[in-house]
Residue frames as qw, qx, qy, qz and C-alpha x, y, z in Angstrom:
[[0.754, -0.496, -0.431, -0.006, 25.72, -31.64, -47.14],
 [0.614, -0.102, -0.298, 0.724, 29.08, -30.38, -45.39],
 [0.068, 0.459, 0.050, 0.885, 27.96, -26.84, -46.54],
 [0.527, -0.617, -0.229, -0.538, 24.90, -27.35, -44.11],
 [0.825, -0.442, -0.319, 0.151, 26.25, -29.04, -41.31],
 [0.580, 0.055, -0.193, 0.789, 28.38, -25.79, -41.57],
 [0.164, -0.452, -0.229, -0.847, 26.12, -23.89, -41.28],
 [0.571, -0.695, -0.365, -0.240, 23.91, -25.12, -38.79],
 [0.647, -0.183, -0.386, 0.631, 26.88, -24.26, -36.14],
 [0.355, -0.073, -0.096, 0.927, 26.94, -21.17, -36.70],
 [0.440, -0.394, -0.594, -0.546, 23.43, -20.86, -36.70],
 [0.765, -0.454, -0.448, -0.087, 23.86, -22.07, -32.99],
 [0.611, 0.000, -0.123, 0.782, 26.40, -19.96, -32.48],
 [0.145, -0.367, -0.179, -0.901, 24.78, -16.93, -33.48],
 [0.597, -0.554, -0.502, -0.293, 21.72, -17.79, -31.07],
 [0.700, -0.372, -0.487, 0.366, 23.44, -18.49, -28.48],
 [0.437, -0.036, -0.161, 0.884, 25.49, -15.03, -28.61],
 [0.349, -0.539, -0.157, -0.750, 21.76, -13.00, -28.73],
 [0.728, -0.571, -0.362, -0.108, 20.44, -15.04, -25.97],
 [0.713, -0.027, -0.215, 0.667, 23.72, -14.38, -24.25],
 [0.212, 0.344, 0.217, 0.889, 23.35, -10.39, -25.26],
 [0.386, -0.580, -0.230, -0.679, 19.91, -10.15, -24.08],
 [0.772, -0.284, -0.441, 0.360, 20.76, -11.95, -20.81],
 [0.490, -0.194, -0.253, 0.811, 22.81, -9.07, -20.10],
 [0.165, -0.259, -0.217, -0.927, 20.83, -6.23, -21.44],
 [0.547, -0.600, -0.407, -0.419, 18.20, -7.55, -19.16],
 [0.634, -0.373, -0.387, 0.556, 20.50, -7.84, -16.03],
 [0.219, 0.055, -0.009, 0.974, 21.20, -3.73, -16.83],
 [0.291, -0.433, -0.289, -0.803, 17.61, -3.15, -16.96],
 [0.719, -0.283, -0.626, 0.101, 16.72, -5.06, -13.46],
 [0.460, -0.316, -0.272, 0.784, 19.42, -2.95, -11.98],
 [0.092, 0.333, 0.419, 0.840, 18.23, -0.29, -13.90],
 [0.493, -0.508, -0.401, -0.581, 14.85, -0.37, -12.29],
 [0.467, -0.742, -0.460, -0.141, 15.66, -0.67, -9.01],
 [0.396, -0.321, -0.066, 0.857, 18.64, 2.06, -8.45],
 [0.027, 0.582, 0.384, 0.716, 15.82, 4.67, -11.31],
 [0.461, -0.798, -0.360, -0.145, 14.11, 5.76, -7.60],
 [0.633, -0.638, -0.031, 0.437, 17.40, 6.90, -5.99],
 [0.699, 0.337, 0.121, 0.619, 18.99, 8.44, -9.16],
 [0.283, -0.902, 0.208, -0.252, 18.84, 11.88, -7.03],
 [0.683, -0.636, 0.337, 0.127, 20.74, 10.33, -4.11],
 [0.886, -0.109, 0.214, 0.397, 23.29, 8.48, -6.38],
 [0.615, 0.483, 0.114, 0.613, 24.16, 11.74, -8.01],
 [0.248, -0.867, 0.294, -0.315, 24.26, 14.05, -4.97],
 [0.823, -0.223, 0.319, 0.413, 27.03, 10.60, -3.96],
 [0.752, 0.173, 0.138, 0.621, 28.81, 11.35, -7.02],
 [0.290, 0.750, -0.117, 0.583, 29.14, 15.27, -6.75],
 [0.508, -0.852, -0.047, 0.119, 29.42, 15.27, -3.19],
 [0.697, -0.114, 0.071, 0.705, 33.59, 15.51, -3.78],
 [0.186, 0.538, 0.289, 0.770, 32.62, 19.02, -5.70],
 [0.174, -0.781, -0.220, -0.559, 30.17, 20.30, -4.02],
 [0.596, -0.770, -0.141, 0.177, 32.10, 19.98, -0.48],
 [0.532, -0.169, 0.155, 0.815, 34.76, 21.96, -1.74],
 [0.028, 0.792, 0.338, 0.508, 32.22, 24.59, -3.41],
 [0.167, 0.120, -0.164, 0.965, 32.89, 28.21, -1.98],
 [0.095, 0.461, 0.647, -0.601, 30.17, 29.21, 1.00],
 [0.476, 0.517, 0.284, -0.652, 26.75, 29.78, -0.87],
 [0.209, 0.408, -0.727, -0.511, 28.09, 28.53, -4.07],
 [0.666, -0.005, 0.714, -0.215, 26.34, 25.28, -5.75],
 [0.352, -0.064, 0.785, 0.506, 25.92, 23.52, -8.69],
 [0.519, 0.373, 0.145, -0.755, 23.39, 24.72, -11.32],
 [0.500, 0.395, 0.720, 0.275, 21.57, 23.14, -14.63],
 [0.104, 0.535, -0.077, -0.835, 22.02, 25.05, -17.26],
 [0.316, -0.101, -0.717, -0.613, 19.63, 23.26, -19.92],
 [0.530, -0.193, -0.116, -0.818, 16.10, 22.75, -19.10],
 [0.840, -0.425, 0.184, -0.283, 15.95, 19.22, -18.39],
 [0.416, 0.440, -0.690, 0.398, 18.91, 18.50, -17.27],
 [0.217, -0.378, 0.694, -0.572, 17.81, 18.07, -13.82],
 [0.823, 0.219, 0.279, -0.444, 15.93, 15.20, -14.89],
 [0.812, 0.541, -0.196, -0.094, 18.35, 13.42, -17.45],
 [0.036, -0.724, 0.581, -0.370, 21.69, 14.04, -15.75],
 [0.461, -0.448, 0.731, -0.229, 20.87, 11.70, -12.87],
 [0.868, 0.348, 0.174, -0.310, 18.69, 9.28, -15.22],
 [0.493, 0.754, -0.432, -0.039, 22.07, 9.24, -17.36],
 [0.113, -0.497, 0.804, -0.308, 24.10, 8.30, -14.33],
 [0.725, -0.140, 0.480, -0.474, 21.87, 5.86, -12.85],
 [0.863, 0.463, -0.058, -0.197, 22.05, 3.92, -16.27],
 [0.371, 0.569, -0.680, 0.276, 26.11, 4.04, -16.07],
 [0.438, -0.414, 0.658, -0.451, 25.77, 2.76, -12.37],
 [0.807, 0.180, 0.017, -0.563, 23.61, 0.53, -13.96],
 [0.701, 0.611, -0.367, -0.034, 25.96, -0.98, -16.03],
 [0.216, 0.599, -0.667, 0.387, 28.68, -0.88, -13.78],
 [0.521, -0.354, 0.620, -0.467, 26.84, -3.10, -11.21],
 [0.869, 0.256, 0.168, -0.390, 26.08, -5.58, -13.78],
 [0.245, 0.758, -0.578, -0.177, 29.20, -6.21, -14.71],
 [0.360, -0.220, 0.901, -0.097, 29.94, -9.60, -13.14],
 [0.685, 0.406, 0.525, -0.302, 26.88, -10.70, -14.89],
 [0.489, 0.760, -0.392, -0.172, 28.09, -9.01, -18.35],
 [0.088, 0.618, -0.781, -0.030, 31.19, -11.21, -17.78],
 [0.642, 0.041, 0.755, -0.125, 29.82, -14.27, -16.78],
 [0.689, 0.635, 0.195, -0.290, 28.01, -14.27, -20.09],
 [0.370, 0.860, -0.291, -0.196, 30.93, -13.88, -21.68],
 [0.213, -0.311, 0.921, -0.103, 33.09, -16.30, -19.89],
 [0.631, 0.179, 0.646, -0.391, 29.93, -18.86, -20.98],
 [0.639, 0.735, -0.113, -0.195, 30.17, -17.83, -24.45],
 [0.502, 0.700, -0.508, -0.020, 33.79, -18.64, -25.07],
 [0.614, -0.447, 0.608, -0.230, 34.27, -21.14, -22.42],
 [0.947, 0.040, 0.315, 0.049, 33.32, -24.18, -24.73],
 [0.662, 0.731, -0.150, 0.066, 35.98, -22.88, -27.17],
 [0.173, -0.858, 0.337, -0.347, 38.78, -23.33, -24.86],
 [0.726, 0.247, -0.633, 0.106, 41.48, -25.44, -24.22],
 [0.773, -0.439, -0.442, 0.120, 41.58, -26.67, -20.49],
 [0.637, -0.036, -0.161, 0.753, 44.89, -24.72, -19.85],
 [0.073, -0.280, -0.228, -0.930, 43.01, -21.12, -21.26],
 [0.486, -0.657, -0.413, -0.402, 40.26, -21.85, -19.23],
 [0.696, -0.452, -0.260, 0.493, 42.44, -22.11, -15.87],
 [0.305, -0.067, -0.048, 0.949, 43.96, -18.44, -16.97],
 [0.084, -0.462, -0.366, -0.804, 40.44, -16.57, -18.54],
 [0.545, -0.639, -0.514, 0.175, 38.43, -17.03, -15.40],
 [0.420, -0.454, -0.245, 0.746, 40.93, -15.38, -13.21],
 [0.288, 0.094, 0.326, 0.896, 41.54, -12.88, -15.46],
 [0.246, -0.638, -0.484, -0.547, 37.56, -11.77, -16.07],
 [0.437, -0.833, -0.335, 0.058, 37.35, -11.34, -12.25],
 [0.562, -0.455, -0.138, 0.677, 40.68, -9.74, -11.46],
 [0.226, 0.351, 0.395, 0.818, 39.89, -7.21, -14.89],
 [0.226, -0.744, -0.378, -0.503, 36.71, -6.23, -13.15],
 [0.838, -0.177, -0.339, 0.390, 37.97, -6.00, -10.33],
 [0.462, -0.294, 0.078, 0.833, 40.84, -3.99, -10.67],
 [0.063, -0.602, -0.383, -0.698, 38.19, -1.18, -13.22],
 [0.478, -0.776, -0.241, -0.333, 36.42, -0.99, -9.94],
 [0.535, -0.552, -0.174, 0.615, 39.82, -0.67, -7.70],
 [0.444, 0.109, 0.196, 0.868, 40.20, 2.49, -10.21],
 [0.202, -0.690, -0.211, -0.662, 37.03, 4.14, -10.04],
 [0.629, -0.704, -0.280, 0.174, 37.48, 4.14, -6.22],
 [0.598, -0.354, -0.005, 0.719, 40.74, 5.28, -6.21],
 [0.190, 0.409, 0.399, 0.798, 39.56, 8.20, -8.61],
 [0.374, -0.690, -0.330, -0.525, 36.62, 9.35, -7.12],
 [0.682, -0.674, -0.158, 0.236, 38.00, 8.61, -2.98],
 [0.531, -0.392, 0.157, 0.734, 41.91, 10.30, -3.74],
 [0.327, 0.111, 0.245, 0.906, 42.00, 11.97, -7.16],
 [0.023, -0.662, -0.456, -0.595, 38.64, 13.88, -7.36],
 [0.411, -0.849, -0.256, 0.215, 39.06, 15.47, -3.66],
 [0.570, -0.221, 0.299, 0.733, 42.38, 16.68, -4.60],
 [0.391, 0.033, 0.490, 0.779, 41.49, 18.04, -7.89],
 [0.066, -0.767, -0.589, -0.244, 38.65, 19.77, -6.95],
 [0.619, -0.688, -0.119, 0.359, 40.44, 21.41, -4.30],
 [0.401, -0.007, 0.337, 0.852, 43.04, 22.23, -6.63],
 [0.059, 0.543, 0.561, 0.622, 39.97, 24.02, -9.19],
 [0.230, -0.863, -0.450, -0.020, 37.88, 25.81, -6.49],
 [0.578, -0.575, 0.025, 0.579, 40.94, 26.91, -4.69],
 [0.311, -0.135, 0.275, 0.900, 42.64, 28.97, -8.25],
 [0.154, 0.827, 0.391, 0.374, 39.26, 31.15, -9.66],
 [0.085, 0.530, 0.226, 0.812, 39.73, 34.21, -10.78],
 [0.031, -0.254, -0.611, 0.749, 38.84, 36.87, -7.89],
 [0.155, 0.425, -0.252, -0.856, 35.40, 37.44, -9.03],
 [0.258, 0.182, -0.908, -0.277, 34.74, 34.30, -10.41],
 [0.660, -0.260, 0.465, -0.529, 31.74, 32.73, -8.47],
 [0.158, 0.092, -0.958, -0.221, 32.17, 28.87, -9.09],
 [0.569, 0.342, 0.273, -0.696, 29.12, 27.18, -10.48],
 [0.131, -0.226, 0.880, 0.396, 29.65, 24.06, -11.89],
 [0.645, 0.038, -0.495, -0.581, 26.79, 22.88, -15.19],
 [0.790, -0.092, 0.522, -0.308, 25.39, 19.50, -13.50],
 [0.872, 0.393, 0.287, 0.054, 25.69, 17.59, -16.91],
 [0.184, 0.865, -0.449, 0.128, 29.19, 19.16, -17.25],
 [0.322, -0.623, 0.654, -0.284, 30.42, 17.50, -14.25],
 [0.911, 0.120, 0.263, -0.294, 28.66, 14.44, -15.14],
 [0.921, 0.363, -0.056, 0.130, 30.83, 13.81, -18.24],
 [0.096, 0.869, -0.450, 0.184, 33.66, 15.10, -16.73],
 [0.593, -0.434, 0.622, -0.270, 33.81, 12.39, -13.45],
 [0.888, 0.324, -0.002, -0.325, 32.93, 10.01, -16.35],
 [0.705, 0.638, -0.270, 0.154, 35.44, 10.25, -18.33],
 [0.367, 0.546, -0.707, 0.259, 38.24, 9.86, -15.91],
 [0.853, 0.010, 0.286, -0.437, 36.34, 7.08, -14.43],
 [0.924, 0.356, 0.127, -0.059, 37.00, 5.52, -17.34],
 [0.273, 0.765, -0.555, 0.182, 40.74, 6.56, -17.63],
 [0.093, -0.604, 0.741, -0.279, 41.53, 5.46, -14.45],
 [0.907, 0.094, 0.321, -0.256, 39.37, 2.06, -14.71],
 [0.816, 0.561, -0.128, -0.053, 41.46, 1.47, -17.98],
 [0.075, 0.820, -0.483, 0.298, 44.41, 2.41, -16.31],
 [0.344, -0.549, 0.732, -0.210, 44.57, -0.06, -13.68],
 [0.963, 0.191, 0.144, -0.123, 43.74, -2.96, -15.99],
 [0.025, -0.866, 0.496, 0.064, 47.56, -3.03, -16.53],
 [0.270, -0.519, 0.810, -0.048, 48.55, -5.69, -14.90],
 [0.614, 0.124, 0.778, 0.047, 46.37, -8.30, -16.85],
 [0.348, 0.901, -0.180, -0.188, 47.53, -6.50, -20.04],
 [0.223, 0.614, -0.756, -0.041, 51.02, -7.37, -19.67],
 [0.258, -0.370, 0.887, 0.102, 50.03, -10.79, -18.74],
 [0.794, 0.322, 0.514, 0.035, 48.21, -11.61, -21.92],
 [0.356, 0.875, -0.319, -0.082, 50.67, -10.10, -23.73],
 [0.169, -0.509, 0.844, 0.006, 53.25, -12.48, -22.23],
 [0.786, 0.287, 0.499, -0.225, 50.51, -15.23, -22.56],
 [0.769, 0.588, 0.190, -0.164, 50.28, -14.90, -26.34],
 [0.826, -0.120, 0.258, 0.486, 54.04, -14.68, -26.45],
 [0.206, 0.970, 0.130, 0.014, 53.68, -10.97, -27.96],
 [0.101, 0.711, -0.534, 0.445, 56.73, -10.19, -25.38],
 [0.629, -0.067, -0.626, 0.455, 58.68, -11.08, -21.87],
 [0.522, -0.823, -0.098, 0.201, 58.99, -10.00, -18.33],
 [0.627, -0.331, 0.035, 0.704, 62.44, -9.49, -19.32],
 [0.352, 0.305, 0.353, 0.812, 62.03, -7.43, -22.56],
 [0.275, -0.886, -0.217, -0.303, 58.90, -4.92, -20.58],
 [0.500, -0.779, -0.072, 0.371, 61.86, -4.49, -17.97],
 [0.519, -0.040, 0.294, 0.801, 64.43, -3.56, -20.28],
 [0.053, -0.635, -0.257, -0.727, 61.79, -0.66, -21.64],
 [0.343, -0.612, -0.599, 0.387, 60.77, 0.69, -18.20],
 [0.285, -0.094, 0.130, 0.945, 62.32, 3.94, -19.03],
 [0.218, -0.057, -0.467, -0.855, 60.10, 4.37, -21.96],
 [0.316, -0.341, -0.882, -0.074, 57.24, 3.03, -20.21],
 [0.306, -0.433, -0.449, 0.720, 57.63, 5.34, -17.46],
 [0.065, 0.288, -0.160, -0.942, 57.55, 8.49, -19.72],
 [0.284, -0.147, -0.544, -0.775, 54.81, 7.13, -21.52],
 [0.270, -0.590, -0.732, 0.208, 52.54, 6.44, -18.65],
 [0.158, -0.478, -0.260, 0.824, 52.79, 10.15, -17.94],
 [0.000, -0.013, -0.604, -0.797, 52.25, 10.71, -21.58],
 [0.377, -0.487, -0.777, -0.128, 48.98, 8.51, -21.24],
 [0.203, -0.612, -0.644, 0.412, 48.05, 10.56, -17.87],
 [0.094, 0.317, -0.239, -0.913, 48.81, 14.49, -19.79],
 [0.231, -0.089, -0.581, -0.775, 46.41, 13.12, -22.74],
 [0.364, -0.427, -0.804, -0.199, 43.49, 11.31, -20.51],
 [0.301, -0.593, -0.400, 0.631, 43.39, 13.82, -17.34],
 [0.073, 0.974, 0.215, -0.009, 42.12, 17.37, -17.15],
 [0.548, 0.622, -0.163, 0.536, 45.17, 19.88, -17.50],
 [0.529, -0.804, 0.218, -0.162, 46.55, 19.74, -14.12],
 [0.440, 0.532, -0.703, 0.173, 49.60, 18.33, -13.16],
 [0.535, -0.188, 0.691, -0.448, 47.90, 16.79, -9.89],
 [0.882, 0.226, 0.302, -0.284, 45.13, 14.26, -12.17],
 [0.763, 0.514, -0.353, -0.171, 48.14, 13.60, -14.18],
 [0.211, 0.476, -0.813, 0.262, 50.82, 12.81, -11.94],
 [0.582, -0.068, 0.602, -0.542, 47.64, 10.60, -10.09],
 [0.795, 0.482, -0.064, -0.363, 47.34, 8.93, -12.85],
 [0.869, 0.401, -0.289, 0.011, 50.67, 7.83, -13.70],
 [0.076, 0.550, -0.787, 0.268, 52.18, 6.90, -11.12],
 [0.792, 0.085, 0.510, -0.326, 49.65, 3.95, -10.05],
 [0.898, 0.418, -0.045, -0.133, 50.33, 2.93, -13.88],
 [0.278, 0.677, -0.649, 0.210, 54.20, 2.94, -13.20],
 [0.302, -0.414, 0.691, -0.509, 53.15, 1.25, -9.98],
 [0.774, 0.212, 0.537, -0.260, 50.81, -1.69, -11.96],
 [0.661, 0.629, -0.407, -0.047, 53.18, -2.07, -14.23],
 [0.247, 0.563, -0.747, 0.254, 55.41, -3.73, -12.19],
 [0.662, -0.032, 0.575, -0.479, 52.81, -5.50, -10.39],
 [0.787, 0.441, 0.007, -0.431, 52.01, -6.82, -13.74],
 [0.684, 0.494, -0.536, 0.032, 55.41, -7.90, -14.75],
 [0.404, -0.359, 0.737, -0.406, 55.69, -9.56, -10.89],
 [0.739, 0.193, 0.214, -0.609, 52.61, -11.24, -12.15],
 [0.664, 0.649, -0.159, -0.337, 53.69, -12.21, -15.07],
 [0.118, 0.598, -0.781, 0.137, 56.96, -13.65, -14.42],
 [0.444, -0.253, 0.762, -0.397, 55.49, -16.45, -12.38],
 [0.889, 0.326, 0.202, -0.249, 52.83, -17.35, -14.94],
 [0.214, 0.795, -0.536, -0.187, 55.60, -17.60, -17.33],
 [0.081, -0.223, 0.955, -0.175, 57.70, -20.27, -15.40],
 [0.667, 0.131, 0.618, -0.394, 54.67, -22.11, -14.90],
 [0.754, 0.607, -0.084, -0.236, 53.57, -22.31, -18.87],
 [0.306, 0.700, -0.645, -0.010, 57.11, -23.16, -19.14],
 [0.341, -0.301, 0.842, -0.290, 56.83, -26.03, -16.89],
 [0.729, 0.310, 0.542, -0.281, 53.58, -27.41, -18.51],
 [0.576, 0.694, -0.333, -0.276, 55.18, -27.17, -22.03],
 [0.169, 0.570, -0.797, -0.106, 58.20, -29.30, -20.65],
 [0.373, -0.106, 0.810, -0.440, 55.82, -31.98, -19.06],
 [0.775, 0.564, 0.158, -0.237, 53.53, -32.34, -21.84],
 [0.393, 0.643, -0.635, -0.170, 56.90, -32.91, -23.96],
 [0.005, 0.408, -0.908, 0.093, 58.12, -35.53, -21.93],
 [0.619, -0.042, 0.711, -0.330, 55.03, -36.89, -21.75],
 [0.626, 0.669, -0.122, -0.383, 54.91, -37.06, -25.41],
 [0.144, 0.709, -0.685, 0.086, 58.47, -38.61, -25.38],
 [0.382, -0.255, 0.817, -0.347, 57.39, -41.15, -22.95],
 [0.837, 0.305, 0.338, -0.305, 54.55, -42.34, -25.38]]
C-alpha cells in the first residue's frame, strides 16, 4: 500500500512537469508564429552592427544554397525563445514553488526575474557596445586586397555565441548570492580571492570571446564589475538570514 501511495506522487509529479513543458514549448511556438513573417527584418536588426561598418559596396553573402531561407528562420526561433522567457520561468517558478519553504520562496522569485533580467541586460550590452566596436576593430585590419564578405550563417553563430557569453556573464551577481545562500562560501572569503577572480574573469573572457583583446577586455571587466555588485548584494542578504536564524531561535527558546 505505501509502495502505491508512493507512487501515485510521482505520477503527479511527472504530469505536472509535461504539462508544465508543453506550456512552454507552446508559448515558443505562439511567439514563434507571429515574429516567422518578419524573420527578414529581425535579421537585417541583428547584422545591422556589421553591415554598417562593411567597406563601400561590400555586403554580406550566403554561401550555401538555402541559407537565405534558414539563417533568419534559425534566428527568429532563438528570438523566439528569448521572448518567452518570462513564461519559461514562470513555469518553472510553478513547478518548484509548492516544494518550498516560505523563506526560499521570498529569495527564488526575485532571483528568476533579476536572472532574466540581467541575460537580457547582457545581450544588449553585447550587441549595443561590444559588437560596434568589434566589428570596427575586424573591417578596419583586412589584408589590402581582402574584400570583406561576411557568410550570413557564419555571422549568425558567431553574434550567438557571445550572446550567450555575455548573457552568462552577467548572471554573476545571483551566482554569488546562491552560493552564499547555500552556505557554499562568504562575502568575506569571495573578497579575500578578488585577485584570483579578477585574472580569471579575463581568463573566462580570452576563452569565450573571439581573439581580440577588445571582446575580451569587454567582457571582463563588466564581470569584475558584477562581481562586486554581487558580493554588495550578497552581504545584505546574509545579515538578514542571519537575523531570521536568530529570531526563529529565540522564538524556539521562548516556547
Amino acid at each position: 500500500m505505501s509502495t502505491v501511495e508512493e507512487t501515485q506522487p510521482l505520477f503527479s509529479h511527472l504530469i505536472e512537469l509535461r504539462n508544465r513543458l508543453l506550456r512552454s514549448i507552446l508559448s515558443v511556438f505562439l511567439v514563434f508564429l507571429g515574429l516567422v513573417w518578419f524573420a527578414n527584418d529581425i535579421y537585417a536588426f541583428l547584422s545591422a552592427p556589421l553591415v554598417e561598418r562593411l567597406p563601400e559596396g561590400a555586403s554580406m553573402i550566403a554561401t550555401d544554397v538555402a541559407s537565405p531561407f534558414f539563417t533568419p528562420i534559425k534566428l527568429t526561433l532563438v528570438t523566439s525563445v528569448f521572448v518567452a522567457v518570462p513564461m519559461i520561468l514562470y513555469q518553472v517558478w510553478a513547478f518548484i514553488a509548492p516544494g518550498l519553504y516560505k523563506h526560499e520562496r521570498r529569495l527564488i522569485m526575485p532571483l528568476l526575474f533579476s536572472s532574466s533580467l540581467l541575460f537580457y541586460a547582457g545581450v544588449a550590452f553585447a550587441y549595443f557596445v561590444v559588437f560596434p566596436l568589434v566589428f570596427s576593430f575586424f573591417t578596419s585590419i583586412a589584408p589590402e586586397g581582402v574584400q570583406v564578405a561576411t557568410d550570413i550563417a557564419s555571422y549568425l553563430d558567431f553574434v550567438l555565441a557571445l550572446f550567450l557569453a555575455f548573457g552568462i556573464a552577467f548572471e554573476i551577481p545571483v551566482a554569488i548570492i546562491l552560493l552564499c545562500w547555500t552556505g557554499a562560501t562568504d562575502p568575506q572569503s569571495l573578497r579575500q580571492k578578488r585577485p584570483y577572480i579578477i585574472v580569471g574573469a579575463f581568463v573566462v573572457g580570452m576563452m569565450l570571446t573571439p581573439p581580440d583583446i577588445i571582446s575580451q577586455t569587454l567582457l571582463a571587466v563588466p564581470m569584475c564589475l558584477l562581481f562586486e555588485v554581487g558580493l554588495f548584494c550578497a552581504r545584505f542578504y546574509v545579515r538578514e538570514e542571519a537575523e531570521e536564524d536568530e529570531t526563529e531561535t529565540a522564538g524556539r527558546d521562548g516556547d
